[in-house]
N, C-alpha and C positions, 0 to 999 in steps of 0.2 A: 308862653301862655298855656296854663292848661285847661286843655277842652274835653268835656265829661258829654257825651251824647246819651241823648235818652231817649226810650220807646215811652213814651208818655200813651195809657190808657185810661180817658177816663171813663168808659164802661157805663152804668147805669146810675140812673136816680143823681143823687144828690154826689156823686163823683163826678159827675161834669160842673159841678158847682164848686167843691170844694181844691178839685185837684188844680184850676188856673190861679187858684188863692196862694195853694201853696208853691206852685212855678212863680208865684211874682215873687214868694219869699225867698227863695233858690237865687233869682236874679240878683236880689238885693245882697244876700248873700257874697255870690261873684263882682260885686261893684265894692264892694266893705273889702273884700279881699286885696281886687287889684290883677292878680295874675290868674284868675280862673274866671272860666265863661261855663253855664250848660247851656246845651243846645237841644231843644225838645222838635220830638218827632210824633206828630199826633195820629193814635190810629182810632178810628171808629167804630172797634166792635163791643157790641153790646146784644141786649135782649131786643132793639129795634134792627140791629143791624140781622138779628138772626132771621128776625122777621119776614126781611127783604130779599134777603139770602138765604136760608134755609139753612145755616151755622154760624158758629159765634162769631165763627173767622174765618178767614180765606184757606184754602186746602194747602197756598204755600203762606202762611200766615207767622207760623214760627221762621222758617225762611227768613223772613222780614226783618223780624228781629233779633236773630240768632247773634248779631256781629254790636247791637249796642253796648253803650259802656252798663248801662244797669235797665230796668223796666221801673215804672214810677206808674203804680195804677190804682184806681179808686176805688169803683165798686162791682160788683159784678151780680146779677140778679134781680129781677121783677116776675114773680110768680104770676102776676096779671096778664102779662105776656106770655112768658113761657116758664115750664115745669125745673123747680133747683136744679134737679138732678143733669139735667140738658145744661142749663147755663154756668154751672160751676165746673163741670167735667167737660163742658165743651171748648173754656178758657181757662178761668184760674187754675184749676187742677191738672188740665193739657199743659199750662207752661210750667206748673209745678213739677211734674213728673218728668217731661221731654227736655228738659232744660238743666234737671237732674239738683232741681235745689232741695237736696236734704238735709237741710237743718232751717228750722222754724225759731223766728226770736222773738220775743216778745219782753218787752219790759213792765214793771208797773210802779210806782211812785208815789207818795203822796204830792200833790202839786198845790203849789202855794193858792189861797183861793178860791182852791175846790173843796167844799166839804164833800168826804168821805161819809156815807153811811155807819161807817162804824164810830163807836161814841168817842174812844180813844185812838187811832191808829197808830200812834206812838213815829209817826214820821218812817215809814217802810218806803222801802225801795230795795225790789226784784228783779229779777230775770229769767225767767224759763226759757231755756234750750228746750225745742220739739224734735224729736226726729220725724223728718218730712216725707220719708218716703214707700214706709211700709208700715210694720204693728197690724195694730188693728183692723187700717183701713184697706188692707191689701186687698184686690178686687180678686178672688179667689172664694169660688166658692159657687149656690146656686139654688134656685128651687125645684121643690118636685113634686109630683101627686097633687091633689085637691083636693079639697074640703075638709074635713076629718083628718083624712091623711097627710094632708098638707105641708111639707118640712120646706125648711130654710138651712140652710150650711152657712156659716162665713167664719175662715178659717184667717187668723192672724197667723204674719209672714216674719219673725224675728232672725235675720242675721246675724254673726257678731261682725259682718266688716259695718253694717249701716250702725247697730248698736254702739261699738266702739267707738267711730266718728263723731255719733253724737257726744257723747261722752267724753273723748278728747277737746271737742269745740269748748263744751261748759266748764272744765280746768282750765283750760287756757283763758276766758273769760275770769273766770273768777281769782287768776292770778294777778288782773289788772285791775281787780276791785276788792274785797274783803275777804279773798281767801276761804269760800267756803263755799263747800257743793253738796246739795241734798237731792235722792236718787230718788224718784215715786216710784214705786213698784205696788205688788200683791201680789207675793208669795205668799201669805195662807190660804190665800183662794183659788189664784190659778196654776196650774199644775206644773206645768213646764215653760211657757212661756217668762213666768216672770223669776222663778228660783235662776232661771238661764241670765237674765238680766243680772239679776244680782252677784250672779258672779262673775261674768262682765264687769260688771261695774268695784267690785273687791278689786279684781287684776287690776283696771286702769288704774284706780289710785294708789295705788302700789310706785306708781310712776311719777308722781304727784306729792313725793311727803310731807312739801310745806302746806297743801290745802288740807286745810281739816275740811270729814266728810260725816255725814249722816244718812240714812235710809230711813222712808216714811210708808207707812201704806198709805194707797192713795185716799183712802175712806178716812182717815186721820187727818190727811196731808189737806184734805179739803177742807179739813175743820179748821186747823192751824191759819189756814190761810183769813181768815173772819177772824180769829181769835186770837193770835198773835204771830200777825204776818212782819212784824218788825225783827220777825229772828231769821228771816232768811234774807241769801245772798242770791246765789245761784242753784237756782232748780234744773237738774236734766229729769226729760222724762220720755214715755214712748208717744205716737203719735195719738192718741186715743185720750190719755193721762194728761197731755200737754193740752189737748184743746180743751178741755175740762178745768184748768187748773188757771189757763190765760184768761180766760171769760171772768172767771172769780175774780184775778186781780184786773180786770179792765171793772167790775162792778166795784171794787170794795174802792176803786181812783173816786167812782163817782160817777161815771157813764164810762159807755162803751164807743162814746164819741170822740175820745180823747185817746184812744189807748191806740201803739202802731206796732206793727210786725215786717219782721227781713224774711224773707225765703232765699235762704243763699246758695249757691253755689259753692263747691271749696276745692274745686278740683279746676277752676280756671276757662273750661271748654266753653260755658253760656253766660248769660251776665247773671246777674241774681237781680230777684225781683220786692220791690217796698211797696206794701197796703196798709190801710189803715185795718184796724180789726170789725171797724160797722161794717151797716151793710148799704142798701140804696135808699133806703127809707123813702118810702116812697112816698107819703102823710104826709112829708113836708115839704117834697119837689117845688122849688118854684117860689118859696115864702121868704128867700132869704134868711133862716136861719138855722140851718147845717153848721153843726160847729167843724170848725175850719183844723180845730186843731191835732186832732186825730192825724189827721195829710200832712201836715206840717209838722210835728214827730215823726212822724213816718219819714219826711223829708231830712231829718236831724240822725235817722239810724244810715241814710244813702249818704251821707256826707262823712260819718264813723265809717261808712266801708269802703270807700273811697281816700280814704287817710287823713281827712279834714275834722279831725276830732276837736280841734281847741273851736273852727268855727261850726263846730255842730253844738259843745258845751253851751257854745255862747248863744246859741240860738233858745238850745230850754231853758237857759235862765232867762230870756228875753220875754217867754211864751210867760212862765213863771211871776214874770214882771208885773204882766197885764194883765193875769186874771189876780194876783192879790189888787190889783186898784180896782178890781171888780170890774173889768169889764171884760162881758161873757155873754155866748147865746145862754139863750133860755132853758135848753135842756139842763144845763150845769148852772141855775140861777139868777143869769142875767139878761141882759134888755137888748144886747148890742146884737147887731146884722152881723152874718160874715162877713162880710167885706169890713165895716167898722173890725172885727177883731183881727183879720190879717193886718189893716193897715196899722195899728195900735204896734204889734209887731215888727212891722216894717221901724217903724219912726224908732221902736226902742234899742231896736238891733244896730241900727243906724246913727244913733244920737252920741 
């Protein structure tokens, strides 16, 4: 039997909603299988918990779950409570950093079903590679003086071991899918930071013959994505680039309730952690209709990184199954409860 243990968080708002939907789909999962069990370990931190406590999470909190097989968490964030900046840097970005998951996944699809916003989307299906752990967002940097005088510094932090990694992850991806890897950069604009990437990124492919590659600036590469996002395969980008570019393809799906992300690990030491890419929506806490399927993609990249890839396939085309018969919460045009759309899932994955 194999036992996959999990630091199950489901965090704020409608992650306490969505993430036991997508654990019964996990279950269902290991019962179709036969020789696989998960075993979920439930923690409680959130924007209530910080409340109570005076942090997201206990000071031995990573402790806790240093030793799981993966982390499996919903949402993180209620401004009503307490300030982003605290609640995202007090957990999600604590275990992002501490746990050392630098590389960010993100898919996006057209899913059978969902209309798309765009009038054609020509059937796209992507994937951005993020690098996780530095660019832009490096916390380096500072303010000074006041008023007038007033300056801000924030200096991005470019490696080539972080750069290269990323970059190696997205060939090797795109080896097991279409063969093809496109770099976002700006090198006409930024001076050193991104001409450095780009030639990072010449070398690795160098490594790489059979992937044909392409470079975009990112002020294009945003366009492309609306305009004809059915030409890409595999997207690497910096961490700054990548968020900017997954929100696009979480909008052009059709919501951003549907769209999941890995924070991985690749160096084996912590588990790696699966979110969906919403947020806690707090406007619908409590109504029943959090679309479910966000967690449950999410659920289908933890079963890919675990080695269960034919029952992860088999899970999105299941999802895939159920929103073409139309049934769907409301954000993505339909009528149906969470619950009605996991258990729709359940019965198809199952049948």
């Amino acid at each position: 039997m194999k036992i996959v243990n999990i630091a199950s968080i489901p965090g704020d708002g409608v992650g306490r909603e969505v993430v036991p939907e997508a654990e019964r789909v996990l279950k269902a999962i290991a019962e179709l299988h036969g020789g696989l069990t998960f075993e979920f370990t439930s923690f409680p931190w959130s924007c209530e918990y910080y409340l109570e406590n005076g942090s997201m999470m206990p000071e031995d909190g990573l402790e806790q779950i240093k030793d799981f097989d993966s982390i499996f968490l919903g949402a993180v964030g209620n401004q009503r409570l307490v300030p982003d900046h605290i609640s995202l840097w007090g957990l999600l970005i604590k275990i992002r950093r501490e746990f050392e998951q630098v590389i960010n996944v993100r898919p996006a699809k057209l899913i059978k079903g969902i209309n798309s916003p765009l009038s054609n989307p020509k059937d796209f299906d992507l994937l951005v590679v993020r690098e996780n752990s530095e660019g832009e967002y490096s916390s380096i940097g500072g303010r000074i003086y006041k008023e007038d005088e007033e300056l801000a510094i924030q200096n991005a932090v470019f490696s080539r071991r972080g750069t290269e990694r990323a970059m190696r992850y997205a060939f090797e991806l795109a080896k097991t899918r279409r063969g093809h890897v496109t770099s976002a950069t700006k090198s006409n604009g930024i001076v050193y930071s991104m001409p450095f990437w780009d030639d990072v990124f010449k070398e690795i492919s160098k490594d790489y013959p059979s992937v044909e590659v392409d470079s975009q600036h990112i002020d294009a590469l945003a366009a492309f994505f609306v305009t004809q996002p059915e030409r890409f395969d595999v997207i690497v980008a910096s961490n700054l680039f990548g968020d900017i570019l997954t929100d696009i393809g979480a909008a052009i799906m059709g919501s951003i309730g549907i769209a999941p992300a890995a924070n991985i690990n690749i160096n084996g030491k912590y588990p790696s952690m699966f979110e969906p890419v919403h947020g806690s929506a707090p406007d619908i806490i409590g109504k029943g209709i959090a679309n479910p399927i966000g967690q449950i993609w999410t659920a289908k990249m933890m079963l890919d990184h675990h080695g269960e890839t034919e029952l992860g396939d088999h899970l999105l085309d299941s999802i895939e199954e159920v929103t073409s018969r139309g049934i769907r919460t409301p954000d993505i045009g339909g009528t149906s409860s969470t619950t009605e759309v996991t258990s729709e899932i359940i019965k198809t994955l199952l049948r």
